[in-house]
C-alpha positions in Angstrom: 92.1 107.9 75.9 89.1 109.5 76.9 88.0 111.5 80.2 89.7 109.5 82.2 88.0 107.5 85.4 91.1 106.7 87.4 94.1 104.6 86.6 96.4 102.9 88.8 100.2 103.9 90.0 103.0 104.5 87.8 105.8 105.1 89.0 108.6 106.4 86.6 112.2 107.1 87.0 111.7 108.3 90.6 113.7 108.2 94.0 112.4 104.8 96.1 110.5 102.9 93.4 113.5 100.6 92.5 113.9 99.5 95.6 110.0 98.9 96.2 110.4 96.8 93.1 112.7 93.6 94.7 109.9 92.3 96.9 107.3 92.9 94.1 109.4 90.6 91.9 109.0 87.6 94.3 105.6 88.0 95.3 104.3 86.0 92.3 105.1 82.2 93.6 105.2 80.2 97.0 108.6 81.0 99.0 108.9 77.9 101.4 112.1 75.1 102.4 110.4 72.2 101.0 107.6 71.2 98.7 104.2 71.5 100.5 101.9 68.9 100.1 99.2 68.6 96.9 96.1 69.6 99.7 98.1 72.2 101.3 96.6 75.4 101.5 98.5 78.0 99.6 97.9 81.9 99.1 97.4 82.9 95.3 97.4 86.7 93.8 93.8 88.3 93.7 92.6 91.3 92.4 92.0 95.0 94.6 91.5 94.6 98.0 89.3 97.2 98.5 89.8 97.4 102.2 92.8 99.7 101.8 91.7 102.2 99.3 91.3 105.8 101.1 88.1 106.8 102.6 86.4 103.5 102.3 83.5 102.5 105.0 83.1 98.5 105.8 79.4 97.0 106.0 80.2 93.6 107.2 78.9 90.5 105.6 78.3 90.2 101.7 74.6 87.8 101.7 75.8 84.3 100.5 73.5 83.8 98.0 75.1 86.5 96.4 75.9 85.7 92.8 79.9 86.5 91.4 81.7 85.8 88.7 85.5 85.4 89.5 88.6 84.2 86.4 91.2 81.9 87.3 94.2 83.0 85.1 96.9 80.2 84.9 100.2 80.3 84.1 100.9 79.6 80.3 103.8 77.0 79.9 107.2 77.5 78.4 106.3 81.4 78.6 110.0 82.0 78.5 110.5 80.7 75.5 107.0 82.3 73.9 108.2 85.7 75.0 111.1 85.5 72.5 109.4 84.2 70.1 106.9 87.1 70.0 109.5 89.5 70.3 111.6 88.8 67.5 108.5 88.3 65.4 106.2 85.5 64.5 105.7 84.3 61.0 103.9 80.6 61.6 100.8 81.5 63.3 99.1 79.3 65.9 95.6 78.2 66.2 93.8 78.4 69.6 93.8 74.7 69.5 97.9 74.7 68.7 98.1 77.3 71.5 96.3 75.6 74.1 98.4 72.1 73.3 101.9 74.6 73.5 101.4 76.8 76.1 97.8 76.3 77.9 97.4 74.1 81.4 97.4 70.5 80.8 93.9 69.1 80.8 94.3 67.3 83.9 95.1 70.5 86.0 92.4 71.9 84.1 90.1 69.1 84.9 91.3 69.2 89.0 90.7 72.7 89.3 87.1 72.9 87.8 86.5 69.3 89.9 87.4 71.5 93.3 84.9 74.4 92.0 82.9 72.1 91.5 82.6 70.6 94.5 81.4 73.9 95.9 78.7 74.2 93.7 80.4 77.0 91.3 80.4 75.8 87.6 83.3 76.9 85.4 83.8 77.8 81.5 87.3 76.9 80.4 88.4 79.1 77.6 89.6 77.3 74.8 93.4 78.6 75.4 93.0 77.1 78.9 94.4 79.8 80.3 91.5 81.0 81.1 89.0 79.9 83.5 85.8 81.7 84.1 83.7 80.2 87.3 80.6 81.6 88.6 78.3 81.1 91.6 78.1 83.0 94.9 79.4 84.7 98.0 78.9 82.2 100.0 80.5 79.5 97.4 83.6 81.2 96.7 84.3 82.2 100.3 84.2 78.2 101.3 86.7 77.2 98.2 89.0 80.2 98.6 89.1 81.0 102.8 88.2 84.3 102.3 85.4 86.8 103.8 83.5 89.2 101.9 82.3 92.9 102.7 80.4 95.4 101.3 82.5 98.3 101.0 81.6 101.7 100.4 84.5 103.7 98.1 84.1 107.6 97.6 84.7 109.4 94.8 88.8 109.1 94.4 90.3 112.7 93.5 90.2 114.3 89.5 93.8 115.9 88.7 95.2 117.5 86.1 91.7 117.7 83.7 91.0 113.9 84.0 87.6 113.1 85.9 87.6 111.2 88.9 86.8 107.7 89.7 83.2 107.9 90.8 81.9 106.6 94.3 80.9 102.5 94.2 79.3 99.9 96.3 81.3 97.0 96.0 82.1 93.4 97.8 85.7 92.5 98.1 87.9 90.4 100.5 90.3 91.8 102.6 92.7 88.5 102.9 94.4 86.3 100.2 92.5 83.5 98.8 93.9 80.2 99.5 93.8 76.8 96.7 95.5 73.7 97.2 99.1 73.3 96.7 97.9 71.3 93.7 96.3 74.2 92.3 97.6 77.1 93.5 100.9 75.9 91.3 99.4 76.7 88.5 96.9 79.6 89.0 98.8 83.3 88.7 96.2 85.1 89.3 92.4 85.1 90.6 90.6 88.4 89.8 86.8 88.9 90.9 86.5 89.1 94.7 85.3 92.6 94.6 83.6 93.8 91.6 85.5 97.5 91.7 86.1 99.8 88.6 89.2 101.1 89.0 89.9 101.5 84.9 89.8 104.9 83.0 89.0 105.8 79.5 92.1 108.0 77.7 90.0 110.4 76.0 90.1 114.0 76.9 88.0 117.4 75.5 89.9 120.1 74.5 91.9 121.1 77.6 90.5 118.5 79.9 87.4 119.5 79.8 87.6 123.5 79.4 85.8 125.2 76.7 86.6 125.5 73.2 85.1 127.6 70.4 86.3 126.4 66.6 85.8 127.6 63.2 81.6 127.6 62.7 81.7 123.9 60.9 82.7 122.7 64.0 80.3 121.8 66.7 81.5 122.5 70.2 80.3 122.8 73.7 81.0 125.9 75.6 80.8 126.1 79.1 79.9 129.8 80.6 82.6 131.5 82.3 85.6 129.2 80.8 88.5 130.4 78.5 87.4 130.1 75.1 90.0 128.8 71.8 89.7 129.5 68.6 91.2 126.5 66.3 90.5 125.4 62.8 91.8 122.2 63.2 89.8 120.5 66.2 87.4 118.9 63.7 88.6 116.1 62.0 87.2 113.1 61.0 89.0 109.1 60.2 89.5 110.9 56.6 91.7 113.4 57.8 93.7 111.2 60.1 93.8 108.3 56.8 95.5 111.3 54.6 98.0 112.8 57.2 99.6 109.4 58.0 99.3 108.0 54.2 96.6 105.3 54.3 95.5 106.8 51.7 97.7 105.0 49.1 96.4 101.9 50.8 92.8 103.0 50.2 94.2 104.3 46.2 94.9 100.3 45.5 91.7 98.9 46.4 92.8 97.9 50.3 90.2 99.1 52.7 90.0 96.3 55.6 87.6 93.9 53.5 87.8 90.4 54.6 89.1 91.3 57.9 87.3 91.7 61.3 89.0 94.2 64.1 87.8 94.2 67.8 87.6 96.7 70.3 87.6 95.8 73.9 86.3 98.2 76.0 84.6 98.9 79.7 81.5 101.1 79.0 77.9 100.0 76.7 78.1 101.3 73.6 75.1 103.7 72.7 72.5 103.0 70.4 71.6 104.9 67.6 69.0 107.1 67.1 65.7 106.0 64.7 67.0 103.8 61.7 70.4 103.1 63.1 70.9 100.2 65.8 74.6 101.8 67.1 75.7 105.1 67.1 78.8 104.8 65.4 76.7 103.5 62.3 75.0 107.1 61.9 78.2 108.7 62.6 79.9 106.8 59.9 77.0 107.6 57.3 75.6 111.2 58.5 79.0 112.8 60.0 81.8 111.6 58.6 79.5 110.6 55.1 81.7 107.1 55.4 80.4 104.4 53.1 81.1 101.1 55.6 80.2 98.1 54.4 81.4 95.9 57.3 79.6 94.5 60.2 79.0 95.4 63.4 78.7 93.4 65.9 78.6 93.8 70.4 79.2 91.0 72.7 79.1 91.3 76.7 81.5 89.7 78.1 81.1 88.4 82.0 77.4 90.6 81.9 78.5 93.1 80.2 79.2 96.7 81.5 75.7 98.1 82.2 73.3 100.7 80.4 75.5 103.2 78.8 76.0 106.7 79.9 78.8 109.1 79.8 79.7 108.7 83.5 80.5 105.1 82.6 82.7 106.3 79.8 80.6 105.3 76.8 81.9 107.8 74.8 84.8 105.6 75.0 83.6 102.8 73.1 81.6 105.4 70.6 85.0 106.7 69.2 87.0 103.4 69.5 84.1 102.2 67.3 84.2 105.5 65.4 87.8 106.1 64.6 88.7 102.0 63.7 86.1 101.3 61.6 85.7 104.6 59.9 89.9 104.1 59.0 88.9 100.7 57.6 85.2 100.7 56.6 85.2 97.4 54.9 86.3 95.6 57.8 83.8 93.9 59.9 83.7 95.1 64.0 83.2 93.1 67.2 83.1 95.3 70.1 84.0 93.1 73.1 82.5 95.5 76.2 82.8 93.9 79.5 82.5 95.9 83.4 84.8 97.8 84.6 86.7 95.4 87.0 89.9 93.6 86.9 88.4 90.1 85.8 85.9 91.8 83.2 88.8 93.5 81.3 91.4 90.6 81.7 88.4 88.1 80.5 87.5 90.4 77.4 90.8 90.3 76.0 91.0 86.4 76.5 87.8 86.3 74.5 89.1 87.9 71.9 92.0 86.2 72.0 90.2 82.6 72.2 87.9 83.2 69.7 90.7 84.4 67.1 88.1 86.2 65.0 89.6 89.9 64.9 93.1 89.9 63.4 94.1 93.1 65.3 92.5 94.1 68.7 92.7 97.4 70.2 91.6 99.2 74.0 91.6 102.7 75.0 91.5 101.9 78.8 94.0 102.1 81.4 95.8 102.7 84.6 99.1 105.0 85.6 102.0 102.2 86.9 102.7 104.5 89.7 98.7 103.9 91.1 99.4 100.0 90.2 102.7 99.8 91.9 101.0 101.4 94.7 97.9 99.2 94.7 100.6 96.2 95.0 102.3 97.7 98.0 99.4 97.8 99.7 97.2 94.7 99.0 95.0 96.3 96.9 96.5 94.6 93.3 97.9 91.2 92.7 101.5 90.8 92.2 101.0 89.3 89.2 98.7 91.6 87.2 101.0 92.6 84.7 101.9 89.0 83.8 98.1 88.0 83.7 97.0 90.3 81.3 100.6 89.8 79.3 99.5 86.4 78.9 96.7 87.2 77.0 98.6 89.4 74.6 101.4 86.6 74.2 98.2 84.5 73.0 97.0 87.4 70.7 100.8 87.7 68.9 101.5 84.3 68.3 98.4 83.9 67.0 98.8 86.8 64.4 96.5 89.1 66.1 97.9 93.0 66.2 96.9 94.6 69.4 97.3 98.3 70.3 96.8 100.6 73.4 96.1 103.9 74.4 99.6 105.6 75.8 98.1 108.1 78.3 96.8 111.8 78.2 99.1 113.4 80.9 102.3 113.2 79.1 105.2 112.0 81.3 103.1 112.5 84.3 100.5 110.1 83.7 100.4 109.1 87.5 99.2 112.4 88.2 95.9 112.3 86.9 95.0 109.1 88.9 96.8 109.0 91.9 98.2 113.0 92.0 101.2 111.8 92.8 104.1 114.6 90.3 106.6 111.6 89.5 107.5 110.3 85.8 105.1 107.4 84.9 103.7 105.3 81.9 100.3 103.5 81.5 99.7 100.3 82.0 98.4 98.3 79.7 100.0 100.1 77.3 103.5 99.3 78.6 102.9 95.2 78.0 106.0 94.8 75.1 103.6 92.7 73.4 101.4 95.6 72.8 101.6 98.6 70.5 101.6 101.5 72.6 100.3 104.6 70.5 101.4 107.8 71.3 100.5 111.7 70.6 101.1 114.1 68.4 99.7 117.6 67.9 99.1 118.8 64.2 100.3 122.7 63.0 97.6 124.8 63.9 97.2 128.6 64.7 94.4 130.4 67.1 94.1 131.8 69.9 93.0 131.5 73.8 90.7 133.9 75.3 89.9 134.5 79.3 88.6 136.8 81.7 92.3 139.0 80.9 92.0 139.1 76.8 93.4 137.0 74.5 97.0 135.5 73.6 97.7 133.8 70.1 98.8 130.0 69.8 100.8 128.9 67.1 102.0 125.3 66.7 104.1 125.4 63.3 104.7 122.1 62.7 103.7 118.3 64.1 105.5 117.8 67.1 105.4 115.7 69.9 102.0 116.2 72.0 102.9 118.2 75.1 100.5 121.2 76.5 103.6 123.3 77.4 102.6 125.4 74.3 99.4 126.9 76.1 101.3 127.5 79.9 102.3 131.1 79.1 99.0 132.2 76.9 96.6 130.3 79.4 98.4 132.0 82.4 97.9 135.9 80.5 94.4 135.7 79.6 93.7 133.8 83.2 95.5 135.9 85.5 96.9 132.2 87.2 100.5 131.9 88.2 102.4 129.8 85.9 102.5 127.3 88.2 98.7 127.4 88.2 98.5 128.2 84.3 100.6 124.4 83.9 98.9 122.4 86.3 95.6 123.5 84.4 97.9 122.2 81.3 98.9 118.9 82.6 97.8 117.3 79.2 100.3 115.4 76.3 101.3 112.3 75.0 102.0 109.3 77.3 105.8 108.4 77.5 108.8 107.2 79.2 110.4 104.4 81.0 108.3 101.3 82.6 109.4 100.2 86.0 107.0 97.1 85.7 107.8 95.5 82.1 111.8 94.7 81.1 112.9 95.8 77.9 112.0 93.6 74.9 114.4 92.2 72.4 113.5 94.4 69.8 114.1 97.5 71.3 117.7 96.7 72.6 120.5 98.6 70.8 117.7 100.9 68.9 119.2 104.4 69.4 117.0 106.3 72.0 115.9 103.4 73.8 118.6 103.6 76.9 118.8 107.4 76.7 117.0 111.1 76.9 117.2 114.2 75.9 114.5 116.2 78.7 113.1 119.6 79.2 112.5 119.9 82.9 109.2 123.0 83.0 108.1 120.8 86.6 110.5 119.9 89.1 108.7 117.7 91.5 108.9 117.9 95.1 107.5 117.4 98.6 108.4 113.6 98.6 106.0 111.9 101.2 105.3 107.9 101.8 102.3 106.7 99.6 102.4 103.4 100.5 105.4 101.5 102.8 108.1 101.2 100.6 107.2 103.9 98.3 108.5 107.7 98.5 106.5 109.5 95.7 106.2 113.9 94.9 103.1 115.4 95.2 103.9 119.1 94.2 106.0 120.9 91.3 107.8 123.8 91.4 108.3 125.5 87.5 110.7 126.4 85.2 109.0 129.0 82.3 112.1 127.8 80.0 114.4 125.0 80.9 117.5 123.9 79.4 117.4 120.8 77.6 119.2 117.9 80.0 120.3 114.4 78.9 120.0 110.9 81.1 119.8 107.9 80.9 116.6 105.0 81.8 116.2 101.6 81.6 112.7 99.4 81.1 109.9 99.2 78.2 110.2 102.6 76.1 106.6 104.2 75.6 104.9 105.0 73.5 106.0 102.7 69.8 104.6 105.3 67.3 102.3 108.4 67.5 99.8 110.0 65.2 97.6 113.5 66.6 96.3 112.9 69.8 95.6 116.5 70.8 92.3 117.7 71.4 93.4 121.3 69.9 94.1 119.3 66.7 91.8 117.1 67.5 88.6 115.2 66.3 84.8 115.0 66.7 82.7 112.6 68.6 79.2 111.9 68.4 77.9 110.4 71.6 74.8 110.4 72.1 74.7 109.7 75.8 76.2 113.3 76.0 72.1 114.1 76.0 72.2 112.9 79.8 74.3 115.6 81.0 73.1 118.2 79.0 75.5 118.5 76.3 75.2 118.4 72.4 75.8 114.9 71.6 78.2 115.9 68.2 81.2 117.8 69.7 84.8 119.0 68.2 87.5 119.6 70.2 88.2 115.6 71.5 91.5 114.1 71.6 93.9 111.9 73.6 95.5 108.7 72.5 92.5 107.4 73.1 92.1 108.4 69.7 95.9 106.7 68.7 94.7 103.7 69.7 91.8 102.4 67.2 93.0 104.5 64.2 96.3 102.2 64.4 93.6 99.2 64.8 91.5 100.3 62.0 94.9 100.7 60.2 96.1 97.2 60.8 93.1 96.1 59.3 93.6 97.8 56.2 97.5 97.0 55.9 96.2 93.3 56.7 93.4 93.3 53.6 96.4 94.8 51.3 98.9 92.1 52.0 96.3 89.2 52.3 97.4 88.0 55.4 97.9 89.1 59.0 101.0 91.5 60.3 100.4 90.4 64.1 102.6 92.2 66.4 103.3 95.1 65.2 106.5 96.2 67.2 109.7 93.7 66.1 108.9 95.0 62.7 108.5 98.4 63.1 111.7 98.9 65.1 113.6 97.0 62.6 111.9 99.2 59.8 113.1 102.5 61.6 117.0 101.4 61.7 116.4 100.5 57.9 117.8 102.8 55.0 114.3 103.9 54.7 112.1 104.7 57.8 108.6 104.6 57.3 108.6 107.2 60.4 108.9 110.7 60.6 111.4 110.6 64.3 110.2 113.7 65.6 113.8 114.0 66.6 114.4 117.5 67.4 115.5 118.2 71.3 113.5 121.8 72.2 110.9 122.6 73.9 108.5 123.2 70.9 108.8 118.8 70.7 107.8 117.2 73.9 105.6 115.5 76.2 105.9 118.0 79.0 109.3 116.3 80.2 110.9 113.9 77.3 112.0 115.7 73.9 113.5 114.3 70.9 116.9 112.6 70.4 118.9 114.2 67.9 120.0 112.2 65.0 118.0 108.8 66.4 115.0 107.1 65.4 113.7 106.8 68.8 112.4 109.2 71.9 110.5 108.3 74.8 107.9 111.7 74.1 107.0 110.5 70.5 108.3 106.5 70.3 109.5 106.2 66.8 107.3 109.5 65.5 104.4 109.6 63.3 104.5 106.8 59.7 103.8 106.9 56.1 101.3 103.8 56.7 101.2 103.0 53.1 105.3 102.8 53.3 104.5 100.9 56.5 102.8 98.1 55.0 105.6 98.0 52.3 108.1 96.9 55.0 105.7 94.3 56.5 105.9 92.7 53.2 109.4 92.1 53.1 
């Protein structure tokens, strides 16, 4: 992920979030004695409800004639019976036609839902999984069909922790009561996202040490800021080359496999940039004057919902720049759509049901996200839709048993990742990334050897081998050449591999009896503490207290294991990025230095694709095979297994003598191997 925006609420293996969970569970359909009848109004999820974020100021009365565009997500029939399906692993593919017939809305509720709309004056586009329904007209239209109110609302900036920038300041309309349908509709709708127009999404890519200055070997282009601790790595340069020969796609590339023939997609919440004189996109000169990348694929963008806006780097379009980078640089004969829609609940729920209604891209991959904890949260307090999870599931059900791969971005804080969104110190996962019918990839930091020098002197870093991404490795040299306390010196360091338990998403099929799965090995550096009431129903930490060198401990957990696999993630051994709307603030627009799974995410994509062009037919979802690969005489996957703390995210560590662990999922693969296994 990139320099992340804000997320939502994670919430980990934590005193009072199980209990929070019950009522959660039940939210999602009508609770009443009797059936009510078909013109009876009845509440259906929505999106944030703005009116209970911190801070915000209400300007009554959004103009009517205000123009909106707000998705309808339906409930997908016989899901029950998909979800197993996609877990064990799909080998007949669907079309979008065969999908819609299986699982999409009959066309009469289709046709009686548009026909209400319609009667408003709001016209409607019915994806072609009808599942989907995108309507648009205006204030005044949706208030009448929905009995709601709308409000301008001003939100302030919401807080940057732990290196990952804030959520900026907005202007946005949103309701502050449930939308009602008829019975007869509201039966079949699970969701309705769109009444405010907030961007509560963040990008999981992060600079060298969130943002703090780094100074590499003098091929490498940095940015150094005056007055910040300065590092001295080798290693924070690499380009989709290096990534292709430490994970061996290169035996792929060796027999003539190099994504031809196949189209991958990135979905995405920022513009991305144009190119300078002679190239339309940046990622085109990247590919041809950086990383001297022969790609002979296509690149295409289309804006979903309007699009995002003009890029900039406030936005997050160095986002889209290294999705676009990274995937098609791993597979430069494959053709690119980059699906880049605003940053709001319906824009990134409606790009990934474009992508997977159009069934062009055989794998799909986003680097944007939120912590569960801020989602959990958001739910408690009105702010999310009950149902949010299942909505967007629904599209990556679609993608799976259509053969489309889809991966996601993990998280940058390691086992914390609710503390760079919502501050809260308790163990969290990213969501989407914990949907089981995504790939969720994971970090790792590569051997490397430098050094770290402050305002004190300088301290030596060594990282000896590739281990599981976790920023503990830099708390005692950060604290000597800053003069912070440790405590200080690691909340600077909050940075490492997103992983753990969901509390949200149940475990699937194919990680039951996998060794590691329902266990943990843990070295405990941040104890959290001072428990306080986030939202009623929800007792969260906000503070640590540190141990310099904890024991390793052993527990137990229960939910979707994150991350599935994990390739280097760590800006220290990190990756360059050319962004060119890094002009706009100032900064050199090539940079070393970047990481984050942000990264993970479209080099498994771009991997997919290649895998996909060797076997001459689409993997799909990647996870029932992979797990069954790991437990197999031969793993594909380097386990990462070791419990210390030189191998962890900044809680979990390795489980000795199994293929799994929640800080590295399965470990790093032999891709070439990989694809061997998918043929069998």
């Amino acid at each position: 992920m990139i320099r992340t925006r804000g997320a939502r609420l994670s919430a980990g293996i934590v005193l009072g979030v199980a209990a929070a969970m019950a009522p959660i569970a039940a939210m999602g359909s009508p609770a009443s004695a009797s059936t009510p009848g078909p013109n009876t109004p009845e509440s259906v999820a929505s999106g944030v409800n703005v009116s209970n974020l911190p801070g915000v100021t209400v300007y009554p009365g959004v103009p009517a004639g205000t123009p909106e565009t707000v998705s309808f997500v339906l409930d997908e029939q016989n899901r029950s019976s998909l979800e197993a399906q996609v877990e064990q692993g799909v080998r007949n593919y669907l079309s979008v036609s065969q999908f819609a017939s299986i699982y999409g809305q009959p066309q009469a509720n289709i046709s009686a839902l548009t026909g209400y709309l319609a009667s408003f004056g709001i016209s409607t586009d019915v994806y072609a999984d009808r599942v989907d329904v995108v309507a648009t007209g205006t204030a005044g239209q949706f208030n009448q069909a929905l009995s709601v109110t709308q409000n301008w609302y001003q939100v302030p900036q919401q807080s940057a922790r732990g290196g990952h920038g804030p959520i900026p300041a907005q202007r946005v309309h949103g309701n502050a009561q449930s939308p009602l349908l008829p019975y007869r509709l509201s039966k079949f709708v699970l969701a309705i996202f769109g009444l405010t127009n907030y961007g509560p999404f963040s990008s999981q890519a992060i600079h060298v040490n969130a943002g703090l200055a780094t100074s590499n070997s003098s091929t490498c282009p940095s940015f150094t800021p005056p007055g910040m601790p300065v590092f001295s790595d080798n290693f924070a340069c690499n380009l989709p080359q290096n990534y292709a020969a430490n994970y061996g796609l290169d035996g792929l590339y060796q027999r003539g496999a190099n994504g031809s023939g196949q189209t991958l997609a990135i979905v995405t919440l920022a513009a991305l940039d144009p190119g300078p004189a002679g190239y339309q996109w940046a990622p085109q000169y990247f590919w041809a004057n950086v990383a001297h990348i022969h790609q002979t694929g296509t690149l295409t963008v289309q804006n979903v919902d309007g699009g995002p806006g003009a890029p900039s780097d406030a936005s997050g379009s160095g986002e889209t720049d290294l999705d676009v980078e990274q995937s098609g640089g791993v597979a430069p004969g494959a053709n690119v759509i980059v699906y880049q829609a605003p940053n709001t609940d319906p824009g990134f729920a409606d790009a990934f049901f474009t992508a997977a209604s159009q069934n062009i891209a055989s794998t799909v991959s986003t680097s944007w996200g939120e912590s569960e904890t801020y989602l959990l949260s958001a739910i408690l307090s009105g702010q999310e839709a009950a149902t949010y999870t299942a909505a967007f599931d629904e599209a990556f059900l679609e993608m799976a048993v259509q053969g489309q791969s889809g991966f996601d971005a993990a998280g940058d804080a390691g086992a914390y990742d609710a503390f760079g969104d919502i501050g809260t110190t308790n163990l969290s996962v990213d969501t989407p990334a914990d949907s089981p019918y995504l790939t969720s990839g994971g970090g790792t930091t590569l051997p490397w050897t430098g050094t770290v020098t402050g305002p004190d002197g300088t301290a030596a870093v060594t990282v000896p081998a590739q281990r599981s991404w976790g920023w503990d490795y830099l708390f005692q040299p950060w604290a000597e050449v800053t003069g912070e306390s440790p405590i200080d010196a690691a909340e600077a360091n909050i940075g490492g591999g997103g992983g753990g338990f969901s509390t949200l998403e149940p475990v699937p099929s194919y990680q039951r009896g996998v060794p590691g799965t329902n266990s943990f090995h843990a070295v405990q550096y941040l104890t959290p503490t001072d428990y306080q009431t986030i939202v009623d129903g929800l007792v969260l930490p906000t503070a640590w207290t540190f141990n310099p060198a904890p024991n390793v401990t052993t527990g137990y957990g229960a939910g979707r294991n994150v991350p599935d696999v994990s390739v280097d993630a760590d800006p220290l051994s990190g990756y360059l990025l050319y962004e060119p709307s890094f002009a706009g603030i100032g900064e050199p627009v090539l940079q070393g230095g970047w990481g984050g799974t942000s990264f993970s995410a479209p080099q498994l994509n771009g991997s997919a694709a290649v895998i996909d062009s060797y076997l001459g037919h689409r993997v799909g979802l990647w996870n029932p095979y992979i797990y069954a690969a790991a437990l197999g005489g031969n793993s594909p996957f380097a386990s990462l297994s070791t419990a210390s703390t030189s191998n962890d995210n900044l809680y979990y560590t390795g489980n000795p003598g199994a293929p799994y662990n929640q800080g590295a999922g399965l470990g790093y693969p032999n891709l070439t191997e990989l694809a061997g296994d998918f043929n069998r």
